[in-house]
C-alpha positions in Angstrom: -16.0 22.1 27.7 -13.2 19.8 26.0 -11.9 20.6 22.8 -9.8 18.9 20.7 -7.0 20.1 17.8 -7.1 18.5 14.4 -4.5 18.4 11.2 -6.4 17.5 8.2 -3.9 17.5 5.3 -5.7 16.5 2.1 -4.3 16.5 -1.7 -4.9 20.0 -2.0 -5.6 21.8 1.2 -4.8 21.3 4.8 -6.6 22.1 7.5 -6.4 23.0 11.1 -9.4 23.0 13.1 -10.6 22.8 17.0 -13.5 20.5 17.6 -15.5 20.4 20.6 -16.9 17.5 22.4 -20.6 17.3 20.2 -18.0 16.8 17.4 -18.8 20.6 16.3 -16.3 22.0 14.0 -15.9 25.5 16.2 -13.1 27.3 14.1 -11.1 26.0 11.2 -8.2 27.6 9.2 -7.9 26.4 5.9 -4.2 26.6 4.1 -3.2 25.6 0.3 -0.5 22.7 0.2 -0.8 21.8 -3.9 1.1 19.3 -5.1 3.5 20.0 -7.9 3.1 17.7 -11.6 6.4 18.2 -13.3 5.3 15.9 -16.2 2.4 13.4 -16.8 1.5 11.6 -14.5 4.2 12.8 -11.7 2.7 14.4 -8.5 5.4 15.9 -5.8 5.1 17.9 -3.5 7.6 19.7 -0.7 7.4 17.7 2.6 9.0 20.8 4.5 6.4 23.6 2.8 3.6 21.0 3.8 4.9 20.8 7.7 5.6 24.6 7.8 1.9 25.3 6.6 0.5 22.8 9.0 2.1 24.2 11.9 1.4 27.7 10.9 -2.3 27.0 10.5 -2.3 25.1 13.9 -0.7 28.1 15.5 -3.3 30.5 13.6 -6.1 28.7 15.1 -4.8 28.1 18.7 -4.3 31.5 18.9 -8.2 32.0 18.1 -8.7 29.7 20.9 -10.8 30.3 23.9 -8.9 27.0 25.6 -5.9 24.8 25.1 -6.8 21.4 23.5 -7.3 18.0 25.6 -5.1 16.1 22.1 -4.5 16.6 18.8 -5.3 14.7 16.0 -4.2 14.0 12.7 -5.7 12.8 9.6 -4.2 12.2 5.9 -4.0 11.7 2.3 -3.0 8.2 2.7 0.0 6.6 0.7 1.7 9.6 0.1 5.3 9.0 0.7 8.4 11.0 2.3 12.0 10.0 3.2 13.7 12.2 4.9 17.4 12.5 7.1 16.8 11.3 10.9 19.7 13.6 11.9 18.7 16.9 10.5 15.2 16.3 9.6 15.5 17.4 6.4 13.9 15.3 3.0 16.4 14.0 1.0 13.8 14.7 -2.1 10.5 15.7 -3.0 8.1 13.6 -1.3 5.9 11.4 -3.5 2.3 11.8 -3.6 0.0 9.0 -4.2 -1.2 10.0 -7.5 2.3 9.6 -8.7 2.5 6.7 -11.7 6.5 6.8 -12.0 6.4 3.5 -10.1 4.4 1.4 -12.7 6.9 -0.7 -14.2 7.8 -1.4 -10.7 4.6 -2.8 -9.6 4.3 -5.0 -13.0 7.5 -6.1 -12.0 6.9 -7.0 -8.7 4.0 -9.2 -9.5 5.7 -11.2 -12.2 9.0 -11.9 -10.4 7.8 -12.2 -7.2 4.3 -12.1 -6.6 3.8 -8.9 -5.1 0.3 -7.3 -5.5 1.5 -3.3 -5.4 -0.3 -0.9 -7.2 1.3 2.7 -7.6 -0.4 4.5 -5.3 1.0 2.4 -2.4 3.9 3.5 -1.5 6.1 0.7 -1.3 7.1 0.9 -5.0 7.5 4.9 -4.1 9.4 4.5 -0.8 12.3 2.4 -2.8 12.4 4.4 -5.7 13.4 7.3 -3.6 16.2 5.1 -2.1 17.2 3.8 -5.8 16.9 7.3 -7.5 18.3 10.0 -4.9 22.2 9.8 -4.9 23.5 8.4 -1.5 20.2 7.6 0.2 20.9 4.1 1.1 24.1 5.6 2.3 22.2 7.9 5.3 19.9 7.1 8.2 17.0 7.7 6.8 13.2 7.5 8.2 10.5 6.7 5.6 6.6 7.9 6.4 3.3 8.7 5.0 1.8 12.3 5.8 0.4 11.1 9.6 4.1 10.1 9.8 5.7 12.8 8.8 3.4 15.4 11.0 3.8 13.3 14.0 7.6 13.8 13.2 7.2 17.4 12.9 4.4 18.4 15.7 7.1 16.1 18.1 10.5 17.4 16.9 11.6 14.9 15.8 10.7 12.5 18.7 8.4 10.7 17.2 8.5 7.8 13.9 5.2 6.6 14.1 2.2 5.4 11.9 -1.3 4.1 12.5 -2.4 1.0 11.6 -4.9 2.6 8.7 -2.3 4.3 7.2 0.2 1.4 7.3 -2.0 -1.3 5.8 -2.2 1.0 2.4 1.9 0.9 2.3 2.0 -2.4 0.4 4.5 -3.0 3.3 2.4 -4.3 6.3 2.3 -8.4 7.1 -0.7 -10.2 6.4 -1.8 -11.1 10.0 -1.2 -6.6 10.1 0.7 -7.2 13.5 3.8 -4.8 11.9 5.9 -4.7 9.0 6.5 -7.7 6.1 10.0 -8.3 5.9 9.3 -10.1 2.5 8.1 -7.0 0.9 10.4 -4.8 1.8 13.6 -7.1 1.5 12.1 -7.7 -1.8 11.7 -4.0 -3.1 15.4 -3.2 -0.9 13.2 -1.4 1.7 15.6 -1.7 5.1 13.2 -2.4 7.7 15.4 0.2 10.4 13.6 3.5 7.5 9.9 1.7 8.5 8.1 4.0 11.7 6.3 1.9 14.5 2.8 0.9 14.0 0.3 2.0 16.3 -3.3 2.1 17.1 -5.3 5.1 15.4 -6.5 5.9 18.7 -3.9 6.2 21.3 -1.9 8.7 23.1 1.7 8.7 21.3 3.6 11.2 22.9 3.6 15.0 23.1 3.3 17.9 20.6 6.1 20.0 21.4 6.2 22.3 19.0 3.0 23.7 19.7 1.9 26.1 23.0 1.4 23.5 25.9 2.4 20.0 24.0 -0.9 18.5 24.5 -0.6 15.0 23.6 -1.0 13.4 20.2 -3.7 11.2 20.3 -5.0 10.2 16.5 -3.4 8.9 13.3 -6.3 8.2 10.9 -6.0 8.0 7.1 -8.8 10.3 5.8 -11.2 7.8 4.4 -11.7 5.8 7.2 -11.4 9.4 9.6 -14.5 10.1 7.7 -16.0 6.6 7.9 -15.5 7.5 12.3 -16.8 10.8 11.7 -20.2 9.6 10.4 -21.0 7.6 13.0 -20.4 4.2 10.5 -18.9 2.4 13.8 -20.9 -0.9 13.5 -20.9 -3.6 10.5 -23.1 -2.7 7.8 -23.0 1.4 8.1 -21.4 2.5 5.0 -20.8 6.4 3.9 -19.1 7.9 0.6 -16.9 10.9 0.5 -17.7 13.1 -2.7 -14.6 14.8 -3.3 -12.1 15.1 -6.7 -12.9 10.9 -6.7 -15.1 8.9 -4.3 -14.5 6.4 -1.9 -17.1 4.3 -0.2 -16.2 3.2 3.2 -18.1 0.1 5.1 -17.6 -1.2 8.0 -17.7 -5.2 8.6 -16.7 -5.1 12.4 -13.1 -7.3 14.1 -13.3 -10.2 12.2 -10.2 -10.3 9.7 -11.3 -10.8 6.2 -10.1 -13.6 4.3 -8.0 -11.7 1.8 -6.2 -8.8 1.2 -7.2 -9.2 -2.4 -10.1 -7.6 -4.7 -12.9 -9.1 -3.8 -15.0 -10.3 -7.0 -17.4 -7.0 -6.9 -13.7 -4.8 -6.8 -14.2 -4.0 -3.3 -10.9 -4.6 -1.0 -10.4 -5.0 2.8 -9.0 -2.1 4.8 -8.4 -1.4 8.4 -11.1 0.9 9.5 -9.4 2.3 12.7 -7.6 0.5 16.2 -7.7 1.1 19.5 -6.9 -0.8 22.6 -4.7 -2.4 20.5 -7.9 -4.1 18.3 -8.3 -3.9 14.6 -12.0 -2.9 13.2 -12.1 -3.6 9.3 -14.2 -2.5 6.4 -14.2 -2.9 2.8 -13.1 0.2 0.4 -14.7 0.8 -3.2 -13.2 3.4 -5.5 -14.7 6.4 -7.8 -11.4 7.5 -9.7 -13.0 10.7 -10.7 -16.6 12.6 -9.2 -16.1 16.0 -8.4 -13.1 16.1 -11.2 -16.0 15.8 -13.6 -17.7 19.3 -12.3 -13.8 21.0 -12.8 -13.9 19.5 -15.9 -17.1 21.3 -16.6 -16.6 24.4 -15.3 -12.4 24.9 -16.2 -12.8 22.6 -19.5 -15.6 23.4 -21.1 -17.0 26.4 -19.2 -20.3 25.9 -19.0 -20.4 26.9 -15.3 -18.7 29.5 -13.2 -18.2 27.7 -10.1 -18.6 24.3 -8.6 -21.9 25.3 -6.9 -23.5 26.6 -10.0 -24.1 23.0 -11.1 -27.0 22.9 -9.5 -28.8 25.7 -10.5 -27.8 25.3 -14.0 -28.7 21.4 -13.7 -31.7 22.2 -12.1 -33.0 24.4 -14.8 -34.0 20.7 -16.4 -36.6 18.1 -15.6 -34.0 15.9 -17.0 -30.7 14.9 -18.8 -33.5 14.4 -21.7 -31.9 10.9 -22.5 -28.3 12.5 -22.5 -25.7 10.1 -20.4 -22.4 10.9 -19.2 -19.9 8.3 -17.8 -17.4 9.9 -15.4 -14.1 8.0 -16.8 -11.9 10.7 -16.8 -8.8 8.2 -15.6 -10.7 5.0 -16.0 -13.4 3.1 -14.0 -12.3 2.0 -10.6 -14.8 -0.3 -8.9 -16.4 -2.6 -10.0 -14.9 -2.9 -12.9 -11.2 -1.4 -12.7 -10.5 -0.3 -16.1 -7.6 1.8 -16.6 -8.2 2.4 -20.4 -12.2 3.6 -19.7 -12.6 6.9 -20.9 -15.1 9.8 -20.3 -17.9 9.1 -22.2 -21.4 11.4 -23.7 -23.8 9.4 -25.1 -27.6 10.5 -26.6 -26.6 13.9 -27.2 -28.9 15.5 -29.9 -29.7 19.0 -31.9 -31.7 19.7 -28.7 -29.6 18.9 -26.1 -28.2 22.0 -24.3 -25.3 23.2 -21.7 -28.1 22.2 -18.6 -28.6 18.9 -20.0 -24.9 18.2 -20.5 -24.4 19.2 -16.5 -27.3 17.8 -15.2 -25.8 14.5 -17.3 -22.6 14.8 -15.5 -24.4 14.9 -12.2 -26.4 12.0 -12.9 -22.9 10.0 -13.8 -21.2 10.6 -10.8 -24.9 9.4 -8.7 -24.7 6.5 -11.0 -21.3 5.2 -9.9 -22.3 6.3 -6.5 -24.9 3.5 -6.7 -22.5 1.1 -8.4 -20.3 1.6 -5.6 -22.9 0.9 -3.1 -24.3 -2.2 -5.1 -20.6 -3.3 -5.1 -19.7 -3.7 -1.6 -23.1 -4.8 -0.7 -22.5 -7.7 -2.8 -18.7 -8.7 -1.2 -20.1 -7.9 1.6 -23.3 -9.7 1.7 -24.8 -7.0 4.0 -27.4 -4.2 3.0 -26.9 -0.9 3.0 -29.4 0.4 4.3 -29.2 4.2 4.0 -25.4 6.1 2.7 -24.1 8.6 4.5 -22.2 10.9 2.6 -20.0 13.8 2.9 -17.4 15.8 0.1 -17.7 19.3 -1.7 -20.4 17.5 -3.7 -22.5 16.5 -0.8 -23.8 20.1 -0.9 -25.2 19.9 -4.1 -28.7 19.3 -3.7 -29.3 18.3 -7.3 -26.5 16.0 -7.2 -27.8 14.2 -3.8 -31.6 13.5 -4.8 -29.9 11.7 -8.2 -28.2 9.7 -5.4 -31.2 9.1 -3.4 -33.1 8.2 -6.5 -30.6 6.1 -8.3 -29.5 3.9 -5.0 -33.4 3.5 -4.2 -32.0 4.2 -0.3 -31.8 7.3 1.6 -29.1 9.7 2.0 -28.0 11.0 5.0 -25.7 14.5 3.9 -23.2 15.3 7.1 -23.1 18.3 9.3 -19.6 18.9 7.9 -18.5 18.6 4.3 -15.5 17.4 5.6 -16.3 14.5 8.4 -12.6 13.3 8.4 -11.8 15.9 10.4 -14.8 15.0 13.2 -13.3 11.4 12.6 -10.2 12.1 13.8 -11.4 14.4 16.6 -13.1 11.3 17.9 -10.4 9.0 17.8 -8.5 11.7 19.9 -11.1 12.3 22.4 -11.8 8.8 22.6 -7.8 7.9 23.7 -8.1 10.5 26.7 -11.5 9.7 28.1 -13.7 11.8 26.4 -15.3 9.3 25.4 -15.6 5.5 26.8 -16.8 3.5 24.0 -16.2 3.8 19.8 -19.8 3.4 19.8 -20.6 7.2 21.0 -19.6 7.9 17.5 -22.6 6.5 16.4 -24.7 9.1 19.4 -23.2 11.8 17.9 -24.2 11.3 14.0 -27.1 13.9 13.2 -27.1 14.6 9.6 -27.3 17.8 8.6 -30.6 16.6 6.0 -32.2 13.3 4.8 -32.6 12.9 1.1 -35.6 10.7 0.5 -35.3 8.7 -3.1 -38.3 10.5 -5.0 -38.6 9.2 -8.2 -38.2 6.1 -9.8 -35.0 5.7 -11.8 -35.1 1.6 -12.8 -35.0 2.0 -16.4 -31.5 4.7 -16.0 -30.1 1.9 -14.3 -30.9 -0.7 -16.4 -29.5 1.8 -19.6 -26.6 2.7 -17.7 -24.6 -0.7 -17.8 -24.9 -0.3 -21.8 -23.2 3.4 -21.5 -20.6 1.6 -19.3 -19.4 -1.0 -22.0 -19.5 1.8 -24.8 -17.1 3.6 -22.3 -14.6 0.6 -21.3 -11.2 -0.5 -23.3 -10.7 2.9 -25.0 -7.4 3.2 -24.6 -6.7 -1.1 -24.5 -3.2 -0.5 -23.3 -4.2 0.6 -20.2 -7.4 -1.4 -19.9 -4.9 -4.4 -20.0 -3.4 -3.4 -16.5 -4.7 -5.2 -13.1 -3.2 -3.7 -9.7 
C-alpha cells in the first residue's frame, strides 16, 4: 500500500503526518510553531525555528514508518511572508505572518495612488516592507516566499524557489489572466521581480526532498483552505465545505471557468484558485468568518466559564436554548457579507435569568449563524445551491455547535473523518501527481463523512432576529468600520 508524507503548517501548530491511499490519516506528529505579537496588531514569527520543527516532526514520523513515502506534500497558512539570503539561506528578518496589520497605511496608499486593491494580509505590502525596513535588503540576493515556499526551499536544500498557484494568487502579486507574476504590482510597491519564486501547479512533481531519508519527490503545494476544500471531496462546482477553526472560511468550488473579477463580489465572496494540475486552473469563491472558534477561547480564557474547548458542549447542552440571549461573534469585525472592521462582539437579550449555559450555548449559536450567512453568501454570487456543507475545524467536533448549523442553514451537515482535511487535501494532490490516482474526481470516491447532521428544528424566526443583532453590532468602532480592502 502507497503512502504519502504531508507538512501541514498552520498559525499555531504544524503537523507532519503519513496518509495512505483511502486518504486515512495513519500517524501524525503534531509540533507547536506560535507566532510571536510584539505589539498590537504585529504577528512574527522565526522562519528558521518553523523549518527546524517541520523537519524534525517529518523525521519523528518517518521514523514511525512501516514504508518510505511515494511524495510529500505540503500545505499552508497562506500569505504569510519570508525573505530570506539565497546564498546562506538564512532570513534577513522575522518573517511576517498574515495577521500582521503593520502594512495598513500601505494598502490605503496603494489604492489611492495607484489603484492597487491590497489588503494586509497579502503579502505584497509585507514582502516590500521587509525590503524597505531591514537595513541592506535591496542590497543582497534575496528570495521572497510564503510558507509552501519557504518549506519547499528547506525539504530541497535550497534547490528549490517555488510556489503554487493557490498560494500565489493570495500574494496581491500574481497577473490577472494568473499565468505568473504582475510586474505592475510589484514595480509599483519596489518588489524586484528576480525575489518572486516560480509558479507552479499545486499538483505536480517539483523536484526532490533531499533533506529527508530517500528524497521522495515533492509533489503538492496547496494553501490550507483550498487543501481542505480537496480533502472533502468538494471537486466539482457547487460542493462547498467550511473549516471551523480560530476564524472560518467557506470554500466553493465553481469549476475552470475564470471568474470575471478579482474583486468582492456584491455578497463579499471573492474568487480564488482552488487548486492546478496539468497545468489547468480550477476556481472557487472564498467567504470569511474573522473570528469562530476565537469566540470559545474567549469563553473559556476570558471569561472562564468553561475549562476547555470541548466542554462547550456539555455546558451548552445543559439548555433547551440560548432563552432569547444572542451573541454576535465580532471579536475583530464582521468579514463576509458585510466586511466591517469596526463591528464588535456583541450580547444582546441577556436578563436576571440568563446564566453561564445560556451565555455559551449563545456563543455557539453566533458562530452557526455566520456559518449560515456565509453559506447564504456565496450561494447568492455564486448563483448555485448548496446543497449540503461539509465541514471540518476543532469546532466540527462539537456536536451542539454542528446541529445549530444544521438547523440554522436548513441543509445538512456532513462533519469530516478528520478535523483537519487540509492535510488529506494535500495528500491527494500528491498522490494524484504520481499516479495514485488518475482523475481529481476520485477525491470526490473518497469523501465518507465521519456523521450527517440532519437540520431538526426549525430556526426561521433566529434568522429573521439575527440581522437586527447584526446592525446593533456594526460601526462600533466607525474608524475602522470606514476601511474597505
Amino acid at each position: 500500500m502507497s503512502v504519502l508524507l504531508v507538512l501541514d503548517v498552520g498559525t499555531t501548530t504544524l503537523r507532519a503526518a503519513i496518509v495512505d491511499e483511502h486518504l486515512d490519516i495513519v500517524d501524525i506528529e503534531s509540533r507547536s510553531c506560535p507566532p510571536d505579537s510584539p505589539h498590537p496588531g504585529l504577528v512574527e514569527f522565526d522562519a528558521t525555528a518553523m523549518a527546524d520543527t517541520a523537519l524534525a516532526a517529518a523525521r519523528a514520523v518517518l521514523d514511525r514508518a512501516a514504508e518510505q513515502p511515494i511524495a510529500v506534500g505540503i500545505t499552508n497558512q497562506r500569505a504569510s511572508t519570508v525573505v530570506w539570503d539565497r546564498d546562506t539561506g538564512e532570513p534577513i528578518a522575522p518573517a511576517l505572518g498574515w495577521q500582521d496589520l503593520r502594512t495598513v497605511i500601505a494598502c490605503i496608499t496603494a489604492r489611492a495612488e495607484h489603484g492597487l486593491m491590497l489588503a494586509p494580509n497579502q503579502s505584497a505590502t509585507k514582502v516590500a516592507w521587509l525590503l524597505d525596513n531591514v537595513a541592506g535588503a535591496r542590497d543582497r540576493d534575496v528570495c521572497f516566499g510564503t510558507v509552501d515556499t519557504w518549506l519547499a526551499w528547506t525539504l530541497s536544500d535550497g534547490s528549490l524557489h517555488v510556489t503554487d498557484h493557490t498560494n500565489a494568487a493570495v500574494t496581491g502579486l500574481l497577473a490577472g489572466d494568473h499565468t505568473g507574476w504582475s510586474v505592475r504590482n510589484a514595480g509599483l510597491l519596489g518588489v524586484p521581480m528576480s525575489i518572486l519564486p516560480t509558479v507552479v501547479s499545486s499538483s505536480e512533481v517539483v523536484g526532490a526532498a533531499t533533506a529527508l531519508d530517500g528524497a521522495p519527490p515533492i509533489a503538492a503545494l496547496v494553501g490550507d483552505q483550498q487543501g481542505s476544500l480537496v480533502g472533502q471531496g468538494c471537486v466539482v462546482p457547487g460542493l462547498a465545505k467550511i473549516t471551523f477553526g480560530t476564524g472560518a472560511m467557506l470554500d466553493m468550488c465553481t469549476g475552470v471557468a475564470p471568474p470575471s473579477s478579482s474583486q468582492r463580489a456584491a455578497h463579499g465572496t471573492f474568487p480564488i484558485v482552488a487548486w492546478s494540475h496539468d497545468g489547468t486552473l480550477t476556481w472557487g469563491i472564498e467567504a470569511i468568518m474573522l473570528s469562530a472558534g476565537a469566540n470559545v477561547e474567549w469563553l473559556r480564557d476570558g471569561l472562564g466559564l468553561i475549562e476547555s474547548a470541548a466542554a462547550s458542549h456539555d455546558f451548552a447542552a445543559s439548555v433547551d436554548s440560548a432563552d432569547g440571549v444572542v451573541y454576535v461573534p465580532a471579536l475583530l469585525g464582521l468579514g463576509t457579507p458585510h466586511w466591517d472592521y469596526g463591528a464588535r462582539g456583541t450580547l444582546l437579550g441577556v436578563t436576571r435569568g440568563t446564566t453561564a449555559a445560556h451565555v455559551v450555548r449563545a456563543v455557539l449559536d453566533g458562530v452557526a449563524q455566520r456559518g449560515a450567512d456565509l453559506i447564504d453568501a456565496a450561494e447568492a454570487d455564486s448563483g448555485s445551491t448548496i446543497a449540503a456543507i461539509r465541514t471540518d475545524g476543532g469546532m466540527s467536533v462539537n456536536p451542539t455547535f454542528v446541529q445549530a448549523l444544521a438547523d440554522l442553514s436548513v441543509r445538512p451537515v456532513e462533519v469530516s473523518p478528520a478535523s483537519d482535511a487540509t492535510t488529506r487535501g494535500a495528500a491527494f494532490l500528491a498522490g494524484l501527481a504520481v499516479g495514485v490516482w488518475d482523475d481529481v474526481r476520485d477525491a470526490a470516491v473518497l469523501w465518507t463523512p465521519a456523521a450527517t447532521v440532519q437540520p431538526a428544528s426549525d430556526r426561521s424566526a433566529d434568522r429573521a432576529h439575527w440581522n437586527e443583532a447584526i446592525m446593533r453590532s456594526r460601526a462600533w468602532i466607525p474608524e475602522l468600520s470606514a476601511l474597505d480592502f
